[in-house]
VOLUMRO-693237 format. One record per residue (C-alpha): x, y, z; residue number from 1. Coordinates in nm, 3 decimals. Example, Ala and Ser with C-alpha at 12.3 -4.5 7.8 and 13.67 -1.06 7.14 Angstrom:
BEGIN
<site x="1.230" y="-0.450" z="0.780" num="1"/>
<site x="1.367" y="-0.106" z="0.714" num="2"/>
//
This chain:
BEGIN
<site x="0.000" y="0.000" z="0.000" num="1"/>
<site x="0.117" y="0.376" z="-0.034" num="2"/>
<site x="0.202" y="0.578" z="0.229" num="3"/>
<site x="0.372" y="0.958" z="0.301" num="4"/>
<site x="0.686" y="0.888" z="0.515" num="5"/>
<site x="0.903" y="1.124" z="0.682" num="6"/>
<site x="1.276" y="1.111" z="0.652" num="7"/>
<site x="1.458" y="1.196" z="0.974" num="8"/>
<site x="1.563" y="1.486" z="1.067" num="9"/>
<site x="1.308" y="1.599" z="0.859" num="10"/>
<site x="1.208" y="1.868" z="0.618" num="11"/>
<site x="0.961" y="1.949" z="0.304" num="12"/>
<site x="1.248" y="1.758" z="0.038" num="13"/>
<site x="1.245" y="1.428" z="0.282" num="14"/>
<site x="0.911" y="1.327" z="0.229" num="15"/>
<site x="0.869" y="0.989" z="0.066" num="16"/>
<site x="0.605" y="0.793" z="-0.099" num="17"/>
<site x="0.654" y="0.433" z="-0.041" num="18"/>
<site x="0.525" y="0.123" z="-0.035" num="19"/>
<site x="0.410" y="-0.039" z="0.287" num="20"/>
<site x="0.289" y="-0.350" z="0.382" num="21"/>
<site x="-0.098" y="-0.362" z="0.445" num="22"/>
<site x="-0.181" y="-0.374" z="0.768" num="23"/>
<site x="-0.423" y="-0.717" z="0.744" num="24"/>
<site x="-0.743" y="-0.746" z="0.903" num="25"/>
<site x="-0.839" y="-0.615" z="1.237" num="26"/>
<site x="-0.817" y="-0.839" z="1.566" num="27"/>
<site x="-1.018" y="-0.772" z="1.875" num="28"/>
<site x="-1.137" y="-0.421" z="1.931" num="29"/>
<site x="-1.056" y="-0.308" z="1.569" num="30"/>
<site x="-1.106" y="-0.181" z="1.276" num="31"/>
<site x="-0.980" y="-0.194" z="0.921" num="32"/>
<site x="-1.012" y="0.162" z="0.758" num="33"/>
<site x="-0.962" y="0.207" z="0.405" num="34"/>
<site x="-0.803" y="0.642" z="0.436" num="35"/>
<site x="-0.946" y="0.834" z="0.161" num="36"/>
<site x="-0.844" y="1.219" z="0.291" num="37"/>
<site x="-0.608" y="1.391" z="0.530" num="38"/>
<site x="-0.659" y="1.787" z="0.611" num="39"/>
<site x="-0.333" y="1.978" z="0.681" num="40"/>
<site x="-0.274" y="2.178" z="1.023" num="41"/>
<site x="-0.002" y="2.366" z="1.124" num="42"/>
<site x="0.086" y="2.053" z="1.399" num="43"/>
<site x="0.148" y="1.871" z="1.071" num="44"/>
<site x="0.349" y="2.100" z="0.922" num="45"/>
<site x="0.575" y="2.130" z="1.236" num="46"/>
<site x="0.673" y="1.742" z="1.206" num="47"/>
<site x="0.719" y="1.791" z="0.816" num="48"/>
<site x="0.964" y="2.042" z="0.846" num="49"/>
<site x="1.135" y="1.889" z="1.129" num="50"/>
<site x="1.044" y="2.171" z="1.368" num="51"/>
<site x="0.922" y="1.915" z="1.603" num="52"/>
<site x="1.110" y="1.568" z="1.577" num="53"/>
<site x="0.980" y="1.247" z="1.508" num="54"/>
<site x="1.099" y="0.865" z="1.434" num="55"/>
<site x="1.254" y="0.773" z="1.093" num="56"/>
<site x="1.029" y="0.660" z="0.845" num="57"/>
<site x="0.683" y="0.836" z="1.044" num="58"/>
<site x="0.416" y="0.806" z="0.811" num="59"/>
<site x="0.248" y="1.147" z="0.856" num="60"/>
<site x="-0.065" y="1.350" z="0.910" num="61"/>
<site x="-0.280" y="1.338" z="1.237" num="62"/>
<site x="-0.627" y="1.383" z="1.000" num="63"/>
<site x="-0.752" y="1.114" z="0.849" num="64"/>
<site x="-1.132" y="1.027" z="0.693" num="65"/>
<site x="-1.230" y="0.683" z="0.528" num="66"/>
<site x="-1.428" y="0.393" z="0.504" num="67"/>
<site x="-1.453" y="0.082" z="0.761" num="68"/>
<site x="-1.394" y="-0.230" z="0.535" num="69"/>
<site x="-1.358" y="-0.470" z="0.829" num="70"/>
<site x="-1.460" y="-0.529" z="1.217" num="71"/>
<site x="-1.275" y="-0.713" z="1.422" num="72"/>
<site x="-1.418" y="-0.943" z="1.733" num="73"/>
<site x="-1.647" y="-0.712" z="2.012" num="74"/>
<site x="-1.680" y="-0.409" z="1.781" num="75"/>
<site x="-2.045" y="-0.305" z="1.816" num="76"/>
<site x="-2.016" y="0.068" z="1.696" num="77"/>
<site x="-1.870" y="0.099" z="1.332" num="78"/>
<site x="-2.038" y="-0.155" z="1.047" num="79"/>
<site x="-1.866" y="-0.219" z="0.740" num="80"/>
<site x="-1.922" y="0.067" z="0.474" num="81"/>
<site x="-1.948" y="0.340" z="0.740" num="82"/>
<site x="-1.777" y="0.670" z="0.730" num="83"/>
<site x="-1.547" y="0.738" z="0.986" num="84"/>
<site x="-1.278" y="1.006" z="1.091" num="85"/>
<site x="-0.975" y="0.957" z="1.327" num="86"/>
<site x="-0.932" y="1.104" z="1.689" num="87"/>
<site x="-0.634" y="1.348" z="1.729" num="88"/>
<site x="-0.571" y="1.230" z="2.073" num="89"/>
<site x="-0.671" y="0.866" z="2.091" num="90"/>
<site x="-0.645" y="0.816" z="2.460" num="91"/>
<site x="-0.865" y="1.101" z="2.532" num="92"/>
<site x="-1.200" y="0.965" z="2.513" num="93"/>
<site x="-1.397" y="1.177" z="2.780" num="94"/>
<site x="-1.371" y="1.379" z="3.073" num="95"/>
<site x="-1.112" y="1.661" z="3.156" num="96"/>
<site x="-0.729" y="1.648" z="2.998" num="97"/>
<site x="-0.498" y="1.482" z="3.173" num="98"/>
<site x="-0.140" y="1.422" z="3.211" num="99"/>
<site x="-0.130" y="1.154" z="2.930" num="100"/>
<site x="-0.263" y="1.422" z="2.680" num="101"/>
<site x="0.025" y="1.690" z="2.768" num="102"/>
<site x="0.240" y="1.589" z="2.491" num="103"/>
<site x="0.196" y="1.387" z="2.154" num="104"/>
<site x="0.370" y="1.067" z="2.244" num="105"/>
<site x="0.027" y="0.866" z="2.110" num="106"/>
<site x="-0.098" y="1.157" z="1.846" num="107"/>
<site x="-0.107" y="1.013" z="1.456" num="108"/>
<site x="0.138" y="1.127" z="1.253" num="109"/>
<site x="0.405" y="1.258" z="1.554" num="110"/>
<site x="0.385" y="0.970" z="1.830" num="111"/>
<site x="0.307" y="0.739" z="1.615" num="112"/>
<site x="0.229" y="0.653" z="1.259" num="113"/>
<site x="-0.036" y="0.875" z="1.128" num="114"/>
<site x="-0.293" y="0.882" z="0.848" num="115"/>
<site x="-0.106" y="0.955" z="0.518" num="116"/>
<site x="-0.174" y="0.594" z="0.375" num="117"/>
<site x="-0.444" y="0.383" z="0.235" num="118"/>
<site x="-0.506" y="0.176" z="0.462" num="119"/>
<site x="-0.499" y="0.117" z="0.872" num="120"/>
<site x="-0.604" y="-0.113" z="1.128" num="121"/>
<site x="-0.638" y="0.056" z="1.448" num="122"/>
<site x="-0.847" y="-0.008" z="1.834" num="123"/>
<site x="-1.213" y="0.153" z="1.715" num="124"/>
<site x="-1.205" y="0.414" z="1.951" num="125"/>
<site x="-0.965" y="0.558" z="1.760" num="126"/>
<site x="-1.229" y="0.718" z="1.524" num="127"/>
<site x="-1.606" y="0.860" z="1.529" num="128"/>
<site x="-1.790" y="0.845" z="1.300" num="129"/>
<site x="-1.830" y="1.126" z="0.997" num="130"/>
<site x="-2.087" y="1.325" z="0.919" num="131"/>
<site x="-2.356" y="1.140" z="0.709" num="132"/>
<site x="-2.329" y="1.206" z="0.336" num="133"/>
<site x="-2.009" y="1.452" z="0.399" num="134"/>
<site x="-1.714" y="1.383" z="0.146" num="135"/>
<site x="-1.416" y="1.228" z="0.283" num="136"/>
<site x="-1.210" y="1.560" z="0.235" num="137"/>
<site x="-1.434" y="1.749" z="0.440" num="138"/>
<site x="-1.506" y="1.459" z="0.691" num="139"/>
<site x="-1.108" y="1.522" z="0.781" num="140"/>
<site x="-1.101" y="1.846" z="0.856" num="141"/>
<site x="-1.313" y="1.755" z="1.173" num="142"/>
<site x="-1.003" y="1.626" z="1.378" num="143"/>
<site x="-0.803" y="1.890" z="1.468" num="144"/>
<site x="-0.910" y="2.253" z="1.311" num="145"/>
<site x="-1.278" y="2.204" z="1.380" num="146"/>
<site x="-1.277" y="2.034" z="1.693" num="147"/>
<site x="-1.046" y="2.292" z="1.853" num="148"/>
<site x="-1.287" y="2.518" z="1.759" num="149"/>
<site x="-1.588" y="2.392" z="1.842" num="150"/>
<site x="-1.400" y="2.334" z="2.237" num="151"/>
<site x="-1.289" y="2.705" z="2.285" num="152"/>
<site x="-1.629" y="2.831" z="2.144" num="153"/>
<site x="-1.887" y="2.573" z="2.317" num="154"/>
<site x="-1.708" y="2.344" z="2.540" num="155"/>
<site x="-1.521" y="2.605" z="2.738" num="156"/>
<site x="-1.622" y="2.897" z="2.619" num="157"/>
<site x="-1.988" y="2.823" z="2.643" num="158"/>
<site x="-2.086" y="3.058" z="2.360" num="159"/>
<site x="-2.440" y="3.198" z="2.365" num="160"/>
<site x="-2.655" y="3.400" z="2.112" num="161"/>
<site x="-2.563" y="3.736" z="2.179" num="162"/>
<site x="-2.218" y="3.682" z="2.261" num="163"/>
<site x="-1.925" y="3.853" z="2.052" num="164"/>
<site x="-1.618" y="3.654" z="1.909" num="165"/>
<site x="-1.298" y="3.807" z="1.779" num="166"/>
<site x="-1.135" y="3.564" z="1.536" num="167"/>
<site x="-0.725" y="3.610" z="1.409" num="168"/>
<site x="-0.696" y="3.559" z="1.075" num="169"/>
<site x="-0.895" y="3.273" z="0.819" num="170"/>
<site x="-0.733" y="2.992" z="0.872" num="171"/>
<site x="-0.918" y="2.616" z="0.923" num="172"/>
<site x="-0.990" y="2.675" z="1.303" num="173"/>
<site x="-1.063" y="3.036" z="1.255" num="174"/>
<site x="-1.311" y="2.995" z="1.027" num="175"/>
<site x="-1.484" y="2.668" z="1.150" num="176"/>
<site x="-1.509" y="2.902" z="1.463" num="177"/>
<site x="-1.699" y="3.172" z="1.265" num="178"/>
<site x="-1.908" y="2.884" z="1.105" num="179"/>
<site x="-1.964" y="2.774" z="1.453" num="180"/>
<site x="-2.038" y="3.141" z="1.602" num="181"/>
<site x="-2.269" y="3.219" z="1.315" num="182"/>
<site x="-2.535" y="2.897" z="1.427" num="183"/>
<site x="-2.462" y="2.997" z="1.761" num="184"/>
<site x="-2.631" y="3.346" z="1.694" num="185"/>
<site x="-2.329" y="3.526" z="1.819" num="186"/>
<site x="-2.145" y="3.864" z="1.668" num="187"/>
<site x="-1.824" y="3.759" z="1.513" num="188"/>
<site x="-1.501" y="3.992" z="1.412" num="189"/>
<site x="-1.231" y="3.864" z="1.199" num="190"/>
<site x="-0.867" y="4.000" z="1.112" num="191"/>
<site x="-0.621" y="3.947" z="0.807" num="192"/>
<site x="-0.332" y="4.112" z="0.661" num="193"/>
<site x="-0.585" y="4.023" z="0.320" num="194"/>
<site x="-0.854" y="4.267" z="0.229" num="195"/>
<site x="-0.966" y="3.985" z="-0.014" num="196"/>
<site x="-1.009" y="3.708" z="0.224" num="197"/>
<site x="-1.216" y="3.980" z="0.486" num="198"/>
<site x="-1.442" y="3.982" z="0.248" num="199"/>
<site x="-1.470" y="3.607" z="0.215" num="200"/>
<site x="-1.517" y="3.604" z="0.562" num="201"/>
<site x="-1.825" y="3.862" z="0.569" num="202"/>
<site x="-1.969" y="3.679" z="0.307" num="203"/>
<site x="-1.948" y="3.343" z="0.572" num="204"/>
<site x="-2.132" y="3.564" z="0.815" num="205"/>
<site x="-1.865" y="3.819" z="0.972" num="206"/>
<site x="-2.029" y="4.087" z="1.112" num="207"/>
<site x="-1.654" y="4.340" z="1.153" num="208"/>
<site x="-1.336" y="4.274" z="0.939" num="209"/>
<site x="-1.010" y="4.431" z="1.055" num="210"/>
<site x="-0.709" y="4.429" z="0.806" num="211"/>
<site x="-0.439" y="4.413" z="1.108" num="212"/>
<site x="-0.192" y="4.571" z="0.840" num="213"/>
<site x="-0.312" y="4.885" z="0.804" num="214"/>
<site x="-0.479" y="4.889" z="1.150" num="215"/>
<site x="-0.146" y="4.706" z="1.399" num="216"/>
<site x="-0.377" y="4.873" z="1.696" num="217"/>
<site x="-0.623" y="4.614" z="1.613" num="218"/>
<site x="-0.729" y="4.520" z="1.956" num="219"/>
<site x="-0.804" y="4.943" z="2.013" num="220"/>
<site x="-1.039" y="4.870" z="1.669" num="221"/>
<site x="-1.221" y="4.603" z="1.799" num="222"/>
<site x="-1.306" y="4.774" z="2.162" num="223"/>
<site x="-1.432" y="5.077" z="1.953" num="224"/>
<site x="-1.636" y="4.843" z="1.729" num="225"/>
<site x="-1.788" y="4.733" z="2.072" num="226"/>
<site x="-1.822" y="5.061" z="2.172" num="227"/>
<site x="-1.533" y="5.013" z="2.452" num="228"/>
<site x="-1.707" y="4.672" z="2.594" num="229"/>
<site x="-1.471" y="4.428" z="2.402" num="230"/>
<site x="-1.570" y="4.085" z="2.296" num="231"/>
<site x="-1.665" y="3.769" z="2.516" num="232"/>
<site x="-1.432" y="3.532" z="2.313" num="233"/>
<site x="-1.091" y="3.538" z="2.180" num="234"/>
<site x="-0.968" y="3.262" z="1.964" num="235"/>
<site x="-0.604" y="3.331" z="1.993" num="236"/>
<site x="-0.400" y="3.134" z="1.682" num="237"/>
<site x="-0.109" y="3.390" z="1.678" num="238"/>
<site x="0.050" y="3.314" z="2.051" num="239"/>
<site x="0.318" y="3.568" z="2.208" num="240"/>
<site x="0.279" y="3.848" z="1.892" num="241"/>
<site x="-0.072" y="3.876" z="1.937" num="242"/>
<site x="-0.176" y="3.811" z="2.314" num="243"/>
<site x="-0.126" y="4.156" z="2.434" num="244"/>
<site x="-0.385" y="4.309" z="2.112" num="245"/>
<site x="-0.630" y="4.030" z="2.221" num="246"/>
<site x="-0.603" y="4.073" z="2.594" num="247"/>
<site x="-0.692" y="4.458" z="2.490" num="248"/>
<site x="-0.994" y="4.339" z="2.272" num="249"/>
<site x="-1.115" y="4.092" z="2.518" num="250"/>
<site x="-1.400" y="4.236" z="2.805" num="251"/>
<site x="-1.328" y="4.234" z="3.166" num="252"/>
<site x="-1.431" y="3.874" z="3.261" num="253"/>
<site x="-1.431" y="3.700" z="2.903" num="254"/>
<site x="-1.231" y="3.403" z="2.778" num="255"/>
<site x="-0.897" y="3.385" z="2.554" num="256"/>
<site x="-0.902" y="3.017" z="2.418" num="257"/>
<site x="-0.470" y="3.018" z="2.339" num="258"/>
<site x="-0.503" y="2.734" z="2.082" num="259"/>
<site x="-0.184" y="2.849" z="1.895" num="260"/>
<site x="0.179" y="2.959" z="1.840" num="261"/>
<site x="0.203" y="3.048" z="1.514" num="262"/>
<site x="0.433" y="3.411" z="1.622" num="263"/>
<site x="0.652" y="3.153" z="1.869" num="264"/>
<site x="0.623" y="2.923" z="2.106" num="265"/>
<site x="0.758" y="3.134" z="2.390" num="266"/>
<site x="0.717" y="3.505" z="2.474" num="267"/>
<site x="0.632" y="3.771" z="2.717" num="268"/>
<site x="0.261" y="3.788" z="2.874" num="269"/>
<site x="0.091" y="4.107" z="2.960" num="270"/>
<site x="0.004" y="4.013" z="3.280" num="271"/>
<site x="-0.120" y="4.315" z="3.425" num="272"/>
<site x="-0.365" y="4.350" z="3.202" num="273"/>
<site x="-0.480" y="3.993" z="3.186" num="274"/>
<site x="-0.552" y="4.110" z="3.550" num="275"/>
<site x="-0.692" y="4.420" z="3.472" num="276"/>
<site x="-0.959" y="4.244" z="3.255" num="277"/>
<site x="-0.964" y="3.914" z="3.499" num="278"/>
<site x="-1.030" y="3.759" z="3.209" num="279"/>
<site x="-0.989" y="3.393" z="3.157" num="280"/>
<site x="-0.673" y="3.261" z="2.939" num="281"/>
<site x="-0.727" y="2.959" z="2.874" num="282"/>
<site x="-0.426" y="2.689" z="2.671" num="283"/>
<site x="-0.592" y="2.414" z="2.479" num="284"/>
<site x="-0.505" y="2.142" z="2.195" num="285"/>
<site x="-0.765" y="2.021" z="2.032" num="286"/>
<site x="-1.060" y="1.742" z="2.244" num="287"/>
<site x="-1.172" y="1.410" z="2.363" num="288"/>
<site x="-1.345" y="1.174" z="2.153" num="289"/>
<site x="-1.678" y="1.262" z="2.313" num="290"/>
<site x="-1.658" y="1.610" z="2.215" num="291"/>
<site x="-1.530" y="1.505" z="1.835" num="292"/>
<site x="-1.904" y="1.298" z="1.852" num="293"/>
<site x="-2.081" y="1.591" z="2.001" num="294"/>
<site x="-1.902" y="1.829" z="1.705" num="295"/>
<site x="-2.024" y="1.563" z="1.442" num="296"/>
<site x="-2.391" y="1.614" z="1.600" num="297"/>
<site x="-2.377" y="1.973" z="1.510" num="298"/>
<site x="-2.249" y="1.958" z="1.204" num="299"/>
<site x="-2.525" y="1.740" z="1.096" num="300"/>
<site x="-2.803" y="1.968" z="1.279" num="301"/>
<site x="-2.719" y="2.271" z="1.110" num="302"/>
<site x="-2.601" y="2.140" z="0.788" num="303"/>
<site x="-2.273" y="2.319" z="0.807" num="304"/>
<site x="-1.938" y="2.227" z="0.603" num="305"/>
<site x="-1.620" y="2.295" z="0.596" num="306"/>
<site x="-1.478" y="2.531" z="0.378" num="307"/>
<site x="-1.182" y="2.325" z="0.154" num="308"/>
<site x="-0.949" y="2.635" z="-0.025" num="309"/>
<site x="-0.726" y="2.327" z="-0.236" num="310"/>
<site x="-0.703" y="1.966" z="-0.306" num="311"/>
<site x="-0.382" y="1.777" z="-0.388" num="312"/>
<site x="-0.343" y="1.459" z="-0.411" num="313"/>
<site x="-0.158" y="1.249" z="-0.136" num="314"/>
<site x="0.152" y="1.214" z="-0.356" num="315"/>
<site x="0.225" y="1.592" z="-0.352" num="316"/>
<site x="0.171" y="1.612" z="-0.001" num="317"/>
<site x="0.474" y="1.845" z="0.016" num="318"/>
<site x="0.350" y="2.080" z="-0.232" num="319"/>
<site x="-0.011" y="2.096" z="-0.003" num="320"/>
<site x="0.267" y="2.170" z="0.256" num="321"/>
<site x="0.421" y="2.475" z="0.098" num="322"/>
<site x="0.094" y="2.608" z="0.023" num="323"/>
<site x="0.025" y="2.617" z="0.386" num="324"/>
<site x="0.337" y="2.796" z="0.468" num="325"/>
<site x="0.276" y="3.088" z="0.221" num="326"/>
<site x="-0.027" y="3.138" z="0.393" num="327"/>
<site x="-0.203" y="3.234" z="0.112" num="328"/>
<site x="-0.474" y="2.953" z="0.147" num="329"/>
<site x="-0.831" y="3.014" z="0.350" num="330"/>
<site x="-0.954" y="2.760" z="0.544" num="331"/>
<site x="-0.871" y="2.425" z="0.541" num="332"/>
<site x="-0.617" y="2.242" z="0.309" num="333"/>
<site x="-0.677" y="1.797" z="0.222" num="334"/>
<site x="-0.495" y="1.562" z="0.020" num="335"/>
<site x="-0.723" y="1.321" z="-0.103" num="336"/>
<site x="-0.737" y="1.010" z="-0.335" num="337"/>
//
């Protein structure tokens, strides 16, 4: 079978396609799952590039979406010709985090082998299942960028109608968060360096675009847009060289969901104001598998899908890669086949 390996020490030129042997048929517990689509996030890309090390040979990509071809003895859940999509954090099934999801020693494509392949047999609760009648391409985009959403908007940030949102930039979790904001009946800001892709994002439902170019006070814009109140969620991507503008934008007593470091992973924190606002800063990766099901429940309520910018296919996983790092794409990237 094909599969997207990683050369060590990594890096976009030591990607490999290669031949692998198939995996056989599921024992107890298991599944076989014939992978049809991975979606990229910037996790991914961090492994690729060898920004975050990984064994030799890793087969890549925490995403994946496909079909169950086979059960194995005591699996009740998944039937043969379902849709499923894989858990980012397999050992998380419910409840609070804990200590054995504060690294990514069991995460797909990091800890161990990941989804860039055709086939897998893996322990069932390593996948829910997909959104009936959803493409495989947009089924994997669930994972990571949508369920990290979906937990700092509704699982922690218990978003209500009325509420106001203040989203950084248009990537996949940024806008599956408007997506999700919109149903919620909740007020939504955006920023971009991209005029263009602002007004992609009103036409998704944005209520405020800031272009943080031309405005770099951008946190000052949004607490005039709320008429000095600020909003009731952040959903900080940027890390260190954007907390301070979002701890400005945010209102005394609201919630920063920190679900990324794409300005560093280390920097200084404004922590007077932080306690100024007494807001609520808040770290997360990504969710348990009962919140992935819960997501899927949404999505299927209020008929909302992803939005897909490109498609490659999973032997020019590398280029899907560089696309990502010009950061020219909006929403989510896949590699299907």
């Amino acid at each position: 079978m094909k599969a997207v390996v990683l050369r060590a020490p990594g890096g976009l030129n030591r990607l490999e396609l290669r031949d692998l042997p198939d995996p056989g048929q599921p024992g107890l517990g298991q599944i076989r799952v014939a992978i049809h689509a991975n979606s990229l996030n910037f996790h991914d890309l961090l492994v690729a590039n060898g920004s975050i090390p990984t064994a030799d040979g890793r087969v890549l990509m925490s995403d994946g979406a496909g079909v169950v071809e086979a059960v194995g003895e005591g699996v009740t859940e998944f039937a043969v010709g379902e849709s499923v999509v894989s858990g980012f954090f397999p050992q998380w099934q419910d409840g609070q985090a804990f200590d054995d999801v504060g690294n990514f020693w069991r995460t797909p494509g990091d800890g161990i082998d990941g989804y860039a392949t055709e086939y897998v047999v893996r322990p069932a609760h390593y996948f829910t299942h997909a959104p009936v009648c959803w493409r495989h391409s947009e089924g994997a985009t669930i994972t990571t960028a949508g369920l990290t959403a979906w937990r700092a908007l509704v699982v922690e940030g218990g978003i209500k109608a009325g509420d106001s949102v203040l989203l950084l930039g248009t990537g996949g979790v940024s806008i599956a968060a408007l997506q999700i904001a919109r149903v919620m009946g909740a007020r939504v800001i955006v920023t971009s360096s991209s005029d263009k892709k602002l007004e992609r994002a009103r036409a998704l439902g944005a209520t405020d675009v800031i272009n943080y170019r031309t405005s770099p006070n951008w946190g000052g814009e949004v607490l005039a847009l709320t008429k000095g109140r600020g909003v009731d969620h952040v959903v900080e991507v940027g890390g260190p060289g954007t907390l301070g503008q979002s701890l400005q934008a945010v209102r005394v007593g609201g919630n920063v969901a920190l679900i990324g470091v794409l300005t560093g992973r280390g920097g200084e924190v404004p922590t007077s104001l932080l306690m100024a606002k007494q807001a609520r800063l808040q770290g997360l990766v990504v969710g348990s598998r009962r919140q992935q099901q819960e997501y899927v429940a949404a999505l299927e309520q209020n008929n909302l899908r992803p939005v897909i910018d490109c498609s490659y296919p999973l032997e020019r996983l590398s280029d899907a890669f560089k696309l990502q790092e010009s950061g020219s794409h909006f929403g989510k990237i896949v590699v299907e086949w």
